[in-house]
N, C-alpha and C positions, 0 to 999 in steps of 0.2 A: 342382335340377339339370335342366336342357333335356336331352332323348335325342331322338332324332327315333321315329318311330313302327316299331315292329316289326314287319316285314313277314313274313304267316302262309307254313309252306310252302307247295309245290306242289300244290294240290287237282287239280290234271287229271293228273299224276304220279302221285299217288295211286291214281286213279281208272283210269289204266292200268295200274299193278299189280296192282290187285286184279280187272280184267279179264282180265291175260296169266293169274294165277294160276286163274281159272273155265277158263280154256283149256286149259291141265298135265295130261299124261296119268298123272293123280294120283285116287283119288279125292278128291270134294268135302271141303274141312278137312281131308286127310290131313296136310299138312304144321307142324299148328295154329302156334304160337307162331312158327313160324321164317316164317311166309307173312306173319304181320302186322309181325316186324320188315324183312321183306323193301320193302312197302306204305311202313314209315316211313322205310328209306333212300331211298326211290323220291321219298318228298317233300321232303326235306332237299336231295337233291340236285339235285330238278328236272328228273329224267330218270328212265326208264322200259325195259330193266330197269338198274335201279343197278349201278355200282361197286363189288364189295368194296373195303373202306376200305384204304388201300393208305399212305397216312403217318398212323397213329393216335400220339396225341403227349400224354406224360401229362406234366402241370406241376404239378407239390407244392410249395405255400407252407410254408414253415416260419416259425412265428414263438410266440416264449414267451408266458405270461400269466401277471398279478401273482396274480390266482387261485389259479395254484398253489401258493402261500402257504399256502391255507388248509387243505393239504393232502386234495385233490380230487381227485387223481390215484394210481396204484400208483409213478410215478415224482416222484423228487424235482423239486421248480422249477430252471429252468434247463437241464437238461439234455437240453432238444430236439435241441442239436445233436450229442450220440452217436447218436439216429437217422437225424439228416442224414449222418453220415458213412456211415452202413451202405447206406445208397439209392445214394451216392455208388460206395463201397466193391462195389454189388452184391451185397451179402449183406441185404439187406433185402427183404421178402415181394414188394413190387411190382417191384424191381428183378430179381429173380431169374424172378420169370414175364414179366415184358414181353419178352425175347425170342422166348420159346416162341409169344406171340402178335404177334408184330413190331410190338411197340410202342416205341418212344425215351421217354428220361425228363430231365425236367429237375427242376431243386430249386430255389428263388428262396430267399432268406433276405431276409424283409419284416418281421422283428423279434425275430430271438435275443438274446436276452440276452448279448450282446456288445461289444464296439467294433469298429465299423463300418470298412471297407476302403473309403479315399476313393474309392476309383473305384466305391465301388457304390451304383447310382444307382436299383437296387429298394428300399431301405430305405424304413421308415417312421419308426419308432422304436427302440430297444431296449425290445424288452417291450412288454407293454399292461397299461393302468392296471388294479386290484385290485376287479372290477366291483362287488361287493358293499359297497365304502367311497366307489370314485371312479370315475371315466368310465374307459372304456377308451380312450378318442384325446382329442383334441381335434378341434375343426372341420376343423380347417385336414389334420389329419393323416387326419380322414376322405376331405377332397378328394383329398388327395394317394393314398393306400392304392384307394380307388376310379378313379382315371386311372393309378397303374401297372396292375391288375386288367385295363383294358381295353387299355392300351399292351401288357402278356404276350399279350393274345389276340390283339391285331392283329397281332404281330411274328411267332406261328404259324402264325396265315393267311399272311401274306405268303412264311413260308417253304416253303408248302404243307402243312402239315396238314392231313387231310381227314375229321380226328374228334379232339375231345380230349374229354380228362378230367383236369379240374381237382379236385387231391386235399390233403392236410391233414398237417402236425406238427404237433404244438403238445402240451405236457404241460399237460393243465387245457384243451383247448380245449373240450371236449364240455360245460363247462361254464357257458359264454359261449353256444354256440351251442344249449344246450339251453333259456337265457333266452328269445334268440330264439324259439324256437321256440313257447316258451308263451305270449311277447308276443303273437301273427302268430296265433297258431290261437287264445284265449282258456282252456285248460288250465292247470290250477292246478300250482301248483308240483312238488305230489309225483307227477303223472302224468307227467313227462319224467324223472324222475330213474333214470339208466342207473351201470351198474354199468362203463362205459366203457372205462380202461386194465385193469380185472380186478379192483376193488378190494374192500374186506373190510365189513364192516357200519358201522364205524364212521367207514371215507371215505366211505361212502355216507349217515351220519347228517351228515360233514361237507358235504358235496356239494349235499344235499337243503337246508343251511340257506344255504349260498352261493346256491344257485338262488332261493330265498324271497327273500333279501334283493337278488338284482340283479334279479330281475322287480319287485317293489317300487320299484326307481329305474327300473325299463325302462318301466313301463305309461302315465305320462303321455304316451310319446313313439311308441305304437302305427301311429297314421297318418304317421310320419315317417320315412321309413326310414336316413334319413342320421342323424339324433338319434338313432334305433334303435343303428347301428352304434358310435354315439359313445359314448354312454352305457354299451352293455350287450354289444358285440359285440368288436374286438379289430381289429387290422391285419390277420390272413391270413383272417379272414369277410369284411372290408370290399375285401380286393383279390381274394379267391375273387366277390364278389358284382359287383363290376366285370369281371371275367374270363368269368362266365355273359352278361351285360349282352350284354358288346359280342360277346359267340361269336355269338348273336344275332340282331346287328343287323348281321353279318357274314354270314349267312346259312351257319353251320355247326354241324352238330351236338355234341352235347357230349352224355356218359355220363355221370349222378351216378352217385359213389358215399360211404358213408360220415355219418353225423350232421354232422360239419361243413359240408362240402360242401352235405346237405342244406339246412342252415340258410341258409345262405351263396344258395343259390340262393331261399328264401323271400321272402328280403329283393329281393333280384336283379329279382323277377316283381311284387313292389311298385312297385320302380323304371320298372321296362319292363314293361307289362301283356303279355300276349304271349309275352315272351319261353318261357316254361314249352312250347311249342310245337316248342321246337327242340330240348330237351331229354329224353334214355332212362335213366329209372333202372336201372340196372345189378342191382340182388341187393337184398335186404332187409335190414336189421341190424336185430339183438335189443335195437338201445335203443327205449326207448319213445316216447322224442321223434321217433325214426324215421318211425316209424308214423304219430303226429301230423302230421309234415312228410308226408310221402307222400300221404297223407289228402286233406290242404290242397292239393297239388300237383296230385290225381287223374292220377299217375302210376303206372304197375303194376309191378312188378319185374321183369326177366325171370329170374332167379334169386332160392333161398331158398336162400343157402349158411351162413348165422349167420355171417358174418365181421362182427369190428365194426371190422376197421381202416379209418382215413380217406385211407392210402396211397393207395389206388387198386388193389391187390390184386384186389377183388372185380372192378372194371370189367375190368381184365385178362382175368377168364377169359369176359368177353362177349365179347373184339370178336372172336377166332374163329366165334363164333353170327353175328355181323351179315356177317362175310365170308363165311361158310357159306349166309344167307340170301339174300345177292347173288348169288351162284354162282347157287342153285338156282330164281329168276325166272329168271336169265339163260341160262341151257345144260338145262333142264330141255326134255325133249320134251314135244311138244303133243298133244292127242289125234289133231291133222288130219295133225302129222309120223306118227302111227303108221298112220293108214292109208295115209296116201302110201309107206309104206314097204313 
């Protein structure tokens, strides 16, 4: 796949940030963590002092995996889409806080385990293939899952979003993307094996042997990220990782949150070298493959809240911080306004 070259942020935005912030009738570092998110809006946007994010815009792909067969999950296969209706519905963890932080949410359905509504034209498939027996896509279904991925992000830029967060259903996805994961960093099987939806020792005996045998079929295809996604990844990684891509090469920031996502974005920074540039890890989760990803990413958290949902929940209770951080570049006195005063 041809991408055109990722262009880094604003380094002289940067560079004015973190000069207005030497200026702030603050002492030196007083502000710690919220002065260098303040520095990274400052570069994303290209201006100095930044914008609190003002249409942050979160897109959850939901899509099944034949994985969940193997019983890898606390939930049964199939039934991702009673959590879609809950997001839907607003009773679901990200839907209930995205207001309190004025976020908007949307839900794409790129492969529930259903029959398809002609007029929907994010589909990939129904399901993804059972990675541990057989490919999760096909070619053709990875092209396609990869240019809706980037058609979602363009259509949010265009409607102005000015941050998203690209987030995750899928019952059994943590276990596709935790392949990934140990594809892309070289970690053996049992070091990414998460206890995920909540489950008990013996989803976790099943889990850890799912993970063994799709890295097993993923490790030929390590420097390839598309064969990656085919083989061992699923339709809402492949269109989560088109969705990071072109955020991008769009020049707009994006919040991971969540193991999926994480993965999804691994593969993404394979694709578009760069890209991982435009991107702020939101919170840390307690999988291990987390960790891994992050590691590999050399992204920092700005929170440790132990949430392991791939909702977008945790990103939620950041974008307050990063609106918080713009503010105080922006209206914060100067040492030179206090003696003028």
């Amino acid at each position: 796949m041809d991408l055109p070259a990722i262009t880094a942020p604003d380094v002289d935005a940067r560079r004015a940030a973190v000069a207005r912030h030497a200026e702030l009738a603050v002492p030196d570092g007083a502000l710690g963590r919220l002065a260098e998110l303040g520095c990274w809006l400052a570069a994303v946007q290209g201006a100095c002092p930044p914008r609190p994010p003002a249409r942050p815009r979160v897109v959850v792909v939901a899509a099944d995996h034949g994985i969940a067969e193997a019983g890898v999950s606390a939930h049964a296969a199939g039934t991702t889409s009673t959590q879609v209706a809950a997001v839907r519905e607003h009773t679901a963890p990200v839907a209930v806080l995205a207001p309190v932080a004025g976020l908007s949410v949307r839900v794409v359905d790129v492969a529930l385990d259903h029959d398809a509504e002609p007029t929907d034209r994010y589909r990939v498939r129904r399901g993804s293939g059972r990675i541990d027996r057989e490919d999760a896509l096909t070619a053709e279904e990875v092209d396609r899952a990869v240019a809706v991925g980037r058609a979602l992000a363009d259509e949010e830029v265009d409607a102005g979003a000015d941050l998203l967060v690209p987030a995750a259903l899928g019952v059994g996805a943590t276990t596709p993307a935790s392949v990934l994961v140990s594809a892309l960093t070289g970690a053996e099987p049992v070091a990414v094996v998460g206890r995920g939806s909540g489950i008990d020792d013996n989803a976790w005996m099943r889990k850890a042997a799912a993970i063994r045998d799709g890295l097993r079929r993923a490790r030929p295809h390590t420097r390839d990220p598309l064969a990656l996604l085919r083989v061992a990844g699923g339709a809402d990684l492949a269109v989560l990782a088109g969705f990071c891509v072109q955020a991008a090469l769009r020049r707009t920031p994006v919040l991971l949150d969540g193991l999926v996502v994480a993965a999804a974005a691994l593969v993404a920074d394979e694709m578009a070298p760069g890209a991982r540039d435009w991107w702020l890890l939101a919170q840390r989760s307690p999988e291990p493959a987390m960790a891994l990803a992050v590691e590999h990413l050399d992204l920092a958290p700005v929170l440790d809240l132990g949430v392991r949902l791939g909702d977008g929940t945790g990103a939620a209770a950041v974008v307050p911080l990063l609106q918080m951080a713009a503010r105080l570049l922006a209206e914060t006195a100067t040492a030179e306004d206090g003696l003028a005063g």
